[in-house]
C-alpha positions as CSV (number, residue, x, y, z in Angstrom):
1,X,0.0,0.0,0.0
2,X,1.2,3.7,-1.4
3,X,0.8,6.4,0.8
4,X,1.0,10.0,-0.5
5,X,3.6,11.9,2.1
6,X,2.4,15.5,1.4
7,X,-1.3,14.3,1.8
8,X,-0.4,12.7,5.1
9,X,2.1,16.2,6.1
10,X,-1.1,17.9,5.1
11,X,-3.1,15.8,7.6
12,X,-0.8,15.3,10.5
13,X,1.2,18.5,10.7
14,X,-2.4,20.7,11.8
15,X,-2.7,18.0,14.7
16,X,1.1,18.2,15.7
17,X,0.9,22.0,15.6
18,X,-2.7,22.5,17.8
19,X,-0.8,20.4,20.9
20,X,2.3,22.2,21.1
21,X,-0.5,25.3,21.0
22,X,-2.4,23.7,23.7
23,X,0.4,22.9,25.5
24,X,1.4,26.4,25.1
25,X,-1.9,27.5,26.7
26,X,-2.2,25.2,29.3
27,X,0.9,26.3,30.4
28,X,0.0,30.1,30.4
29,X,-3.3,29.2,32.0
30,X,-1.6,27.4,34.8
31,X,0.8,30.8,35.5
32,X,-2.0,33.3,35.8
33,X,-4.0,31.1,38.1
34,X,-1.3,30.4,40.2
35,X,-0.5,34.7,40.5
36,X,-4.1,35.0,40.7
37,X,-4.2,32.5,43.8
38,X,-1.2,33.8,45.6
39,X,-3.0,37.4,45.0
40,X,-5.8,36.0,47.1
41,X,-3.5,34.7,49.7
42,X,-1.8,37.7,49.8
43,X,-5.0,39.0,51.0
44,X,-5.9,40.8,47.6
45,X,-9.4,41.3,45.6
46,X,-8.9,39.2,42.4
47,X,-10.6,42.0,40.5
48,X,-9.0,44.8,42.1
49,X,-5.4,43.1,41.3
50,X,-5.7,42.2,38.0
51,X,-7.0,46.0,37.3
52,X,-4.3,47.5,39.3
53,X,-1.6,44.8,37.1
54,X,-3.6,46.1,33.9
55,X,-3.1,49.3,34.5
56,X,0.6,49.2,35.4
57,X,1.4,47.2,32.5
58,X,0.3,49.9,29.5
59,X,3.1,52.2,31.4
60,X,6.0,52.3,29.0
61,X,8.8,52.0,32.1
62,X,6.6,48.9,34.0
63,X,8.6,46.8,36.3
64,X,7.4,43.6,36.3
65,X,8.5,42.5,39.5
66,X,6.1,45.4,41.4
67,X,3.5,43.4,40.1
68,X,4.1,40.4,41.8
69,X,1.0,40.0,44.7
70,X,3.5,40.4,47.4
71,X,4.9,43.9,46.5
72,X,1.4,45.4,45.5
73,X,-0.8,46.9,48.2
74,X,-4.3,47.8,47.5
Protein backbone atom coordinates (compact mmCIF):
# COMPACT_ATOMS: atom_id res chain seq x y z
CA UNK A 1 0.00 0.00 0.00
CA UNK A 2 1.19 3.70 -1.39
CA UNK A 3 0.79 6.43 0.84
CA UNK A 4 0.96 10.02 -0.51
CA UNK A 5 3.64 11.91 2.13
CA UNK A 6 2.43 15.51 1.36
CA UNK A 7 -1.25 14.33 1.82
CA UNK A 8 -0.42 12.72 5.12
CA UNK A 9 2.15 16.19 6.12
CA UNK A 10 -1.08 17.88 5.07
CA UNK A 11 -3.12 15.84 7.62
CA UNK A 12 -0.84 15.34 10.49
CA UNK A 13 1.18 18.51 10.68
CA UNK A 14 -2.37 20.75 11.82
CA UNK A 15 -2.71 17.96 14.66
CA UNK A 16 1.12 18.15 15.71
CA UNK A 17 0.86 21.98 15.60
CA UNK A 18 -2.72 22.51 17.77
CA UNK A 19 -0.78 20.39 20.88
CA UNK A 20 2.32 22.18 21.10
CA UNK A 21 -0.53 25.26 21.05
CA UNK A 22 -2.41 23.70 23.69
CA UNK A 23 0.35 22.94 25.52
CA UNK A 24 1.40 26.39 25.11
CA UNK A 25 -1.90 27.54 26.68
CA UNK A 26 -2.22 25.15 29.29
CA UNK A 27 0.92 26.25 30.41
CA UNK A 28 0.04 30.08 30.44
CA UNK A 29 -3.33 29.23 32.04
CA UNK A 30 -1.56 27.39 34.81
CA UNK A 31 0.79 30.84 35.53
CA UNK A 32 -1.97 33.31 35.85
CA UNK A 33 -3.98 31.11 38.10
CA UNK A 34 -1.27 30.41 40.23
CA UNK A 35 -0.49 34.67 40.47
CA UNK A 36 -4.15 35.02 40.71
CA UNK A 37 -4.20 32.55 43.81
CA UNK A 38 -1.18 33.79 45.64
CA UNK A 39 -3.03 37.40 44.99
CA UNK A 40 -5.82 36.01 47.13
CA UNK A 41 -3.53 34.70 49.68
CA UNK A 42 -1.83 37.68 49.80
CA UNK A 43 -5.01 39.05 50.97
CA UNK A 44 -5.89 40.83 47.57
CA UNK A 45 -9.45 41.33 45.63
CA UNK A 46 -8.89 39.19 42.44
CA UNK A 47 -10.56 42.01 40.50
CA UNK A 48 -9.01 44.79 42.10
CA UNK A 49 -5.45 43.06 41.29
CA UNK A 50 -5.67 42.17 38.00
CA UNK A 51 -6.99 46.02 37.29
CA UNK A 52 -4.28 47.45 39.26
CA UNK A 53 -1.64 44.79 37.12
CA UNK A 54 -3.57 46.08 33.91
CA UNK A 55 -3.07 49.30 34.49
CA UNK A 56 0.61 49.22 35.41
CA UNK A 57 1.38 47.22 32.48
CA UNK A 58 0.31 49.88 29.49
CA UNK A 59 3.13 52.17 31.41
CA UNK A 60 5.97 52.25 28.98
CA UNK A 61 8.77 52.01 32.14
CA UNK A 62 6.61 48.88 34.02
CA UNK A 63 8.62 46.78 36.28
CA UNK A 64 7.35 43.57 36.29
CA UNK A 65 8.47 42.52 39.51
CA UNK A 66 6.06 45.36 41.37
CA UNK A 67 3.51 43.45 40.11
CA UNK A 68 4.09 40.37 41.76
CA UNK A 69 1.02 39.96 44.71
CA UNK A 70 3.49 40.35 47.41
CA UNK A 71 4.86 43.90 46.47
CA UNK A 72 1.40 45.39 45.47
CA UNK A 73 -0.78 46.94 48.20
CA UNK A 74 -4.27 47.83 47.46
Amino acid sequence: MSYNSSAVRAISIPFSTSKLVELRRANYSAIFYSVLETARANGHTLFDYVMHCLHKLVQPQCDIDSLLPWHVSL
